[in-house]
N, C-alpha and C positions, 0 to 999 in steps of 0.2 A: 597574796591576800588570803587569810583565813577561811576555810568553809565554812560558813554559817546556816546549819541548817533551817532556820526559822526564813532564810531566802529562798531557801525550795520550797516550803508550804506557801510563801508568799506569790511566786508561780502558780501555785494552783487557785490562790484566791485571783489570780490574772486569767489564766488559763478557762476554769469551769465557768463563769459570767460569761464569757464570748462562746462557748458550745450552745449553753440555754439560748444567748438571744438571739444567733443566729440558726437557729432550732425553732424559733416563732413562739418559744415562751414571753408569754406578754409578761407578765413579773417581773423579764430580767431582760427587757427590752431595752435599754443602757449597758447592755453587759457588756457593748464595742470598748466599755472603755478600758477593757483588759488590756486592749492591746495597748492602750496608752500608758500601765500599769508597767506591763513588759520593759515600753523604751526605758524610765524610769529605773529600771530593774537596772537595764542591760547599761544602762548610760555611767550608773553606778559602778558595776563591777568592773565592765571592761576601763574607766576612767583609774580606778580606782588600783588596779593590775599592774598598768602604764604607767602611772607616778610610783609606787611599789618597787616596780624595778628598774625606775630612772634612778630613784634615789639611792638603790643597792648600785647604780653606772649596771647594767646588765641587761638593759632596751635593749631589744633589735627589733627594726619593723620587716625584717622579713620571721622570724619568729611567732611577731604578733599575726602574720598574714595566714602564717602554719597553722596556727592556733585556730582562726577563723575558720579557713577551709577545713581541716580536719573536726571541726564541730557542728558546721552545717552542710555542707555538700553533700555528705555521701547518705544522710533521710533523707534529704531534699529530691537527690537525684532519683533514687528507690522509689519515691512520692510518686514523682516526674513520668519516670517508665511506665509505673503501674496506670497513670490516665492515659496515656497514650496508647497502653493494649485494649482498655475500656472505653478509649470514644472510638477506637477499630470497630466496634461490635455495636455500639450504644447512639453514636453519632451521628445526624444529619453532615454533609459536605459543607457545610457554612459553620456550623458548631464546630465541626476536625479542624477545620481551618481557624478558626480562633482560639482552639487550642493551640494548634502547631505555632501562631505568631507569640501567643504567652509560653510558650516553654524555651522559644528563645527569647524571651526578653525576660525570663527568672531565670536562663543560665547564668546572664551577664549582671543578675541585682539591677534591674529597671522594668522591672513589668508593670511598677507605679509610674514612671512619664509613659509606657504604654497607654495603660488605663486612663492616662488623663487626655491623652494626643488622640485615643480613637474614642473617648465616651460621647457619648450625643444621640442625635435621634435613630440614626439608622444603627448603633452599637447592639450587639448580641445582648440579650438583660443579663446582667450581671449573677445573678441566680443558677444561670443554669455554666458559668465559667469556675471550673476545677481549679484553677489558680489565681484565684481573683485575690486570696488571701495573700499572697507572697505579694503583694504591695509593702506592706510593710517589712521583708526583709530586704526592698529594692532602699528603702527609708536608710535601717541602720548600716548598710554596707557602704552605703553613699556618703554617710555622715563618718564613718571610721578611714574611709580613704583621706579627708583631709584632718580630722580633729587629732589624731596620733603626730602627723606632723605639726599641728599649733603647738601643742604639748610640746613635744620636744625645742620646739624654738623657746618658747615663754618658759619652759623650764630650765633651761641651759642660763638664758639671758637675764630673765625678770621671774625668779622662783616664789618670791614671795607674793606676784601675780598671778599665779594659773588660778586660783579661785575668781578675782576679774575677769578674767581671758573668759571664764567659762558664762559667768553672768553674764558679760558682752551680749557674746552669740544668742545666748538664750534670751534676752531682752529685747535684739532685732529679729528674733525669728518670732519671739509673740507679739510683737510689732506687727509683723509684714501675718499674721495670723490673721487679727485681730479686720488687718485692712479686706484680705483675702475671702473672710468668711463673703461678704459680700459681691466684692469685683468679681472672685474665681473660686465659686465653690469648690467643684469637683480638683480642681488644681489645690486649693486649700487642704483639702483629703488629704492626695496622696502623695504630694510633693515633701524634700526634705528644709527646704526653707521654711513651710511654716508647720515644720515637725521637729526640726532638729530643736525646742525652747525645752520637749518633754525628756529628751534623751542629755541637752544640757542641764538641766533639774539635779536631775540623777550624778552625773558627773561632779556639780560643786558640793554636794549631799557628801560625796566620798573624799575631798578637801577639807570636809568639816570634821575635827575633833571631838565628838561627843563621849562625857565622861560615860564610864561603865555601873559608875555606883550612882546617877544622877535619880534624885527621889523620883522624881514624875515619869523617870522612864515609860512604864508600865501605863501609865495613865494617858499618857501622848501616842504611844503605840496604839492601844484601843480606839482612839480616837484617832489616828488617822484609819486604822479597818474601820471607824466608823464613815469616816469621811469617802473612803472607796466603795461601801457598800451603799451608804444614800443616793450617791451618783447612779450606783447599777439600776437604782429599785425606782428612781424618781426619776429620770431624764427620757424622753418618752423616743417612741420609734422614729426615725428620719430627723431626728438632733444635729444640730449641723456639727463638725466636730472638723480639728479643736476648733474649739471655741475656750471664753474667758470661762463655763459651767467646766472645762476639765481640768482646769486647774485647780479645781478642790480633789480629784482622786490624785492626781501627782504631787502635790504637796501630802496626802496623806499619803504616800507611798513613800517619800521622803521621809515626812517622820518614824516611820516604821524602820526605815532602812537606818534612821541616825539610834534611833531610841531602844530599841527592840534585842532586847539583850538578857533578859532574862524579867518573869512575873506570868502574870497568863498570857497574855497574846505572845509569848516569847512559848510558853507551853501549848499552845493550840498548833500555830503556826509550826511548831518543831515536832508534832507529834508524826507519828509513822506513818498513818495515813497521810496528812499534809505533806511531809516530805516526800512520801511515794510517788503520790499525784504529780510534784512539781519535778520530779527526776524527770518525768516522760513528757511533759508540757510541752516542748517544742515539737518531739511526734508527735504529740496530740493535736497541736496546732494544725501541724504538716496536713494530718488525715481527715481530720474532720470535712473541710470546704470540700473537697473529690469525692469522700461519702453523700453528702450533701445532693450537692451537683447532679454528680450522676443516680441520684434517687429521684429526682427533678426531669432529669434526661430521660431516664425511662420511664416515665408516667408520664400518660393522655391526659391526667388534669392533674390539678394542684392534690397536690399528699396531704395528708392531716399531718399535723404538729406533734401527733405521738409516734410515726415514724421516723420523723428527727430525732426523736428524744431515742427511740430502743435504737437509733444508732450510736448516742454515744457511747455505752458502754463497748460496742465493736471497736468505736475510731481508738476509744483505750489500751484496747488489748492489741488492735493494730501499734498503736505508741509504744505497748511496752515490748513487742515481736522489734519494734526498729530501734529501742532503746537499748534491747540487750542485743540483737546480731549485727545491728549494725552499726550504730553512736560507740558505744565502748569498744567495740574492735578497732574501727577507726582510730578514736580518742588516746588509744593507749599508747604508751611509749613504746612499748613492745613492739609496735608494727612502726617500721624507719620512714620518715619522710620519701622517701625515693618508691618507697611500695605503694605508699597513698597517691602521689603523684601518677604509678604507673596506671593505678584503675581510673584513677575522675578524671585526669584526661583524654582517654578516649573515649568515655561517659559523656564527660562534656561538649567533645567534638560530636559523637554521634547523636544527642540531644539536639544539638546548633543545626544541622544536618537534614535529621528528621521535621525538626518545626519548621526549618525553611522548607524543603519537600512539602510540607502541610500548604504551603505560605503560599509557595508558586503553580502550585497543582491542583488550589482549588477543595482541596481538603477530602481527595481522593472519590470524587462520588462516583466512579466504575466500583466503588467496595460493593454497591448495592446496582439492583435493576434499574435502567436508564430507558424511559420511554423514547423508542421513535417522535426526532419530530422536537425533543423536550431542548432548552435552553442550557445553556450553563447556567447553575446554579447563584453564583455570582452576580450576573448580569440584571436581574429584577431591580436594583438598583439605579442601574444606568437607563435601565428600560423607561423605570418612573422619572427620574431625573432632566432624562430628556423632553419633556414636557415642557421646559422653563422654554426653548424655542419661541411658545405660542405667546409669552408674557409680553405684550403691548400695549402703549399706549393707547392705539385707537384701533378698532375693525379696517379690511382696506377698502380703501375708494371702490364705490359700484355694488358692494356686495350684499342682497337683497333677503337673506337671511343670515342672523348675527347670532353666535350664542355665547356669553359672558359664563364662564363656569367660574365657581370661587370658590376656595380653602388652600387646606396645604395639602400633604403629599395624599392623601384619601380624594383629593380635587382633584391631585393628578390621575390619581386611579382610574376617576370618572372620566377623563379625558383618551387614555386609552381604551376603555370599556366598548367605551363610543364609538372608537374609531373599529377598533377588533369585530364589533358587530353589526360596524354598518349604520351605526346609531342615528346620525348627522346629516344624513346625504344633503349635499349641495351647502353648508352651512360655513359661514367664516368662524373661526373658533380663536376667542382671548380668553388666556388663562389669566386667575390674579391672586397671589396667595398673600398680597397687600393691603385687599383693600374689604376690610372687614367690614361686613354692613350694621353692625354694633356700633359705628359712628356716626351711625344716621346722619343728621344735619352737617355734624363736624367732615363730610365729604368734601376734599377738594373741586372745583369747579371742574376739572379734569376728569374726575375718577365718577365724578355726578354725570357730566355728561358720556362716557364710558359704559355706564348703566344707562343712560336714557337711549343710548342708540339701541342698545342691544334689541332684536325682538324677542329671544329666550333666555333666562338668567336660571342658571344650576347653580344650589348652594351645596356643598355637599358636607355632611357634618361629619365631625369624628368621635373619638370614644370618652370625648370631655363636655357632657351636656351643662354642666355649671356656667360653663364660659362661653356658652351661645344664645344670642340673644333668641325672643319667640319668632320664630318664623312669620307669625300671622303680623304680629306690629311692625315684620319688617316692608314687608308686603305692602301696609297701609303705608309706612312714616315714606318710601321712598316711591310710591304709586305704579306698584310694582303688580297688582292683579291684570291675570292674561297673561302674564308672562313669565312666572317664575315657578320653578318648581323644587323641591329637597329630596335630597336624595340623601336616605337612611345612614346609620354605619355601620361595616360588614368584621366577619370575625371568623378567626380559623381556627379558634380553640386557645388553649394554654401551652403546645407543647407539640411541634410536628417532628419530632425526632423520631417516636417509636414508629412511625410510619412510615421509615425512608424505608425500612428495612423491608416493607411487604413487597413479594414478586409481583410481578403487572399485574398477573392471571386475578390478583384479592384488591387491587387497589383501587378497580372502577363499583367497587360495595363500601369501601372503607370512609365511614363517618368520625367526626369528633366531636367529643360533646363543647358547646358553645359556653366560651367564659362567662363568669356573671356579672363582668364589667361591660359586656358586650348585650349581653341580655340586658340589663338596667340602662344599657343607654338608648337600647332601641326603645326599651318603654318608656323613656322619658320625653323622647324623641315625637313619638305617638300622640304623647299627650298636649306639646305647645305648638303642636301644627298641625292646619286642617288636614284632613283625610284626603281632600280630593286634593291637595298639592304632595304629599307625601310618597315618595316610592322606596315601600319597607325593604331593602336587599336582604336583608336576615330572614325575612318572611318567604322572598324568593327563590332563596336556597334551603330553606328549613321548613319541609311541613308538618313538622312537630313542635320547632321553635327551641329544640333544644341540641340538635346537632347538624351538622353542615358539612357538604364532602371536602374533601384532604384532596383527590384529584379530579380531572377531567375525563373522559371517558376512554382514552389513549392511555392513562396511567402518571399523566404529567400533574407536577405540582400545579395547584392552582397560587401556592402563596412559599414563601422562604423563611418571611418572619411574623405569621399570623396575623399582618396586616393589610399587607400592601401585597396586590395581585404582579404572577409573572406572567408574561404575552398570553401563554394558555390561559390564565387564570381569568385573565382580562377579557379573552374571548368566551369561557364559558360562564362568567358571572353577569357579563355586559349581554348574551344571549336571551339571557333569562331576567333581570333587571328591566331590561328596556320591552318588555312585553309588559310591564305592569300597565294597570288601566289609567294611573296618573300620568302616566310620561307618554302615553299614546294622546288621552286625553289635552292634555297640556301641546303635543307638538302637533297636533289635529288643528287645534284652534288658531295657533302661530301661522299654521300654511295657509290656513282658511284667512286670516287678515291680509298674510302677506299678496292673498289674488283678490 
């Protein structure tokens, strides 16, 4: 296939939208749809190659495989080492470690069924993951492993079908989109069933004939960069995607790719800079999300939005350093397949290697000071988890104090809080992260009487006041006064990474300043519940209200993912919590009925 330079500027109108809007520029808060510009791009050319030189009889898929790895592996891999010496230095044991499981799941093209198989509540946020990006090359790798063999059969057999073949696929994969946006978001993302409709696009686009002298070329070209640019500027943050809104940038990325051939957007797109920009777009891709990341990583709070932005020009000049030393060495003919193969193979093995090391080890927390006494890092999970134990139907027979705690995993918190400091003595404890008292009347007879035995009910709230009912109406609607009480929600900052790294000797002073997701829920919290039932935990660890300690007086973590307390954390938050005047108050008067 012909180089077409207006296909490299066309790169950079994909490329530059996805730096801005993963950068937190609001303007170009749609610019994700570059990546969808990309498949489009890629579905073309590479489609486009493969019928090329079937038709010359001159296919070979190991060829096309050469092709493949000698155009992405060796930035990738470059990418790859360079996070890897930077969450050494930068990294918590739980962030190393989810590095290390993403570096081997983008060696192999699958760190999208990764990201879909571990997202959820207990997942690392996505923000602060150096390779969250290469989802999308786990997409196109996935879809070139079968779609070169469809080719080749539908082209051998039924030639004057592959333009079908290709709308097929594309028509069941925005099918199963379309169903997915709903059923399975996050699977809808990053899966290649309902991604492969955007990289089919692209592929029947490169079947199409479009004449070179065609009057409106110039005018359709325009219009679809119109139709890509309304998408970036209009489609707002947290867009489900795909959805049916992107198929207005893929189709105009289509028509640019049929029409685009010479008039202005044929001169914009082809100019020097547009083409420059687009030569380096894959390292730019590469670099960006790791700049990002780890700017995220080493900061106690959130960055402002203009230290994304003075990174792009770095992630560039990083792009064009891997574009010239390392993409065209590779790339070139000059260097024999046998030479490429002798480096990214043991690249690759020792990547596989090291992520697992990351995987099975915990994500190395000997790198830094380990208090006496301190948990594996890991384990806060199982810690909280195992909570679900207490989850029954009823209190047991005889037991003359009862206490009913409710929520989710912040309820379980409360449950080991309690237990770490002693909180409970003598007390039968049901957890219930079922039975939301937002249902008022709609209680089953069960779960009503469940509440009626209890003599103490702990509601314990989390960092989503929206979707809590007023404590005080709960109080009344279920005849709940004398016995219930709320218990705040607690918060460990935006970011405990830079903190692993303090020696013990700093880390019984070390504060963090408190999110203001955390701060606004405590005051909102404040505000639809009385005062003498409330017991503020932010106010208990905070007597400023704007930072709260990172550890325990030992040096141990109190939290892993600035939420959810580990054993220490549980005993010195539950220490100090359960001295509040409402939860003495509240369990003073329980003893006093119960004699």
């Amino acid at each position: 296939m012909k180089h077409r330079r207006e296909i490299d500027g066309l790169r950079t109108v994909a490329v530059l939208p996805v730096l801005l809007s993963h950068a937190g520029v609001s303007l170009f808060a749609g610019g994700f749809v570059g990546v969808d510009v990309f498949f489009v791009i890629s579905g073309y050319l590479i489609t486009g190659i493969i019928l090329s030189e079937m038709d010359e009889q001159r296919f070979s898929i190991m060829r096309f495989y050469e092709r493949r790895t000698r155009r992405l592996l060796p930035a990738l891999f470059v990418m790859m080492a360079a996070c890897l010496i930077a969450g050494w230095f930068l990294m918590s044991a739980d962030a190393y470690q989810n590095l290390g499981q993403s570096v081997v799941a983008t060696t192999v093209f699958s760190n999208n069924i990764l990201l879909t198989m571990t997202s959820g509540y207990w997942d690392m946020e996505s923000q602060f993951k150096p390779l969250l990006h290469t989802w999308s090359l786990g997409v196109e790798e996935q879809y070139y492993i079968a779609v070169p063999l469809i080719l080749v059969l539908v082209h051998r057999y039924l030639r004057r079908h592959v333009p079908l073949a290709l709308a097929t696929i594309g028509v069941i994969s925005f099918a199963l989109c379309l169903w997915s946006m709903r059923a399975h978001p996050v699977g809808n993302f990053y899966l290649l069933h309902t991604r492969a409709w955007e990289l089919a696009a692209g592929g029947w686009a490169a079947t199409v004939r479009s004449p070179d002298d065609h009057r409106g070329s110039d005018a359709l070209s325009i219009l679809g960069l119109l139709m890509i640019a309304a998408t970036v500027l209009a489609l707002p943050e947290g867009s489900p995607s795909p959805s049916p809104a992107i198929a207005l940038p893929v189709a105009g990325t289509a028509l640019i790719l049929l029409y685009c051939r010479a008039g202005l957007a044929h001169r914009v797109l082809g100019s020097r800079l547009m083409v420059g920009i687009g030569m380096i777009s894959y390292s730019a891709y590469l670099w960006h999300q790791p700049l990002f990341a780890f700017l995220r990583v080493a900061s106690s709070s959130s960055p402002p939005v203009w230290q994304f932005v003075a990174l792009i020009p770095v992630a560039l000049c990083l792009a064009w350093a891997s574009w010239r030393f390392v993409e065209r060495p590779f790339r070139s003919r000059s260097m024999r397949f046998r030479t490429v193969a002798a480096v990214l193979a043991p690249a690759a093995l020792a990547l596989l290697l090291i992520g697992a090391l990351l995987h099975l080890r915990g994500g190395l927390p000997q790198r830094f000071d380990v208090a006496p006494g301190a948990d594996p890092p890991a384990s806060f999970k199982a810690y909280n988890m195992r909570v679900f134990e207490l989850k029954q139907d009823r209190f047991p027979p005889g037991a003359r104090q009862r206490a009913l705690i409710l929520g989710n995993s912040t309820a379980r918190d409360v449950v080991n809080m309690a237990g770490e400091a002693g909180a409970l003595p003598g007390y039968a404890i049901v957890y219930r992260d079922d039975l939301s008292l937002c249902d008022g009347d709609r209680l089953s007879a069960s779960k009503r009487a469940l509440v009626a035995a209890a003599t103490l009910v702990v509601l314990a709230y989390d960092h989503q006041p929206q979707r809590t009912c007023s404590g005080w109406q709960l109080a009344q609607r279920l005849d709940l006064h004398g016995k219930i009480v709320f218990i705040g929600p607690k918060g460990f900052g935006v970011n405990l990474n830079p903190y692993a790294r303090l020696p013990l000797a700093q880390r019984r002073c070390a504060r963090v300043p408190l999110s203001a997701t955390a701060r606004e829920a405590s005051r909102l919290y404040r505000a639809i519940t009385p005062p003498q039932l409330y017991v503020d935990v932010i106010a208990a660890l905070s007597p400023d209200g704007r930072h709260v300690p990172v550890f325990d007086t030992q040096g141990r973590s109190l939290s892993e993912d600035r939420v959810h307390v580990t054993r220490a954390g549980a005993r010195f938050v539950g220490e100090r919590v359960f001295r509040h005047p409402a939860w003495q108050r509240i369990v003073r008067r329980v003893a006093n009925e119960r004699h």
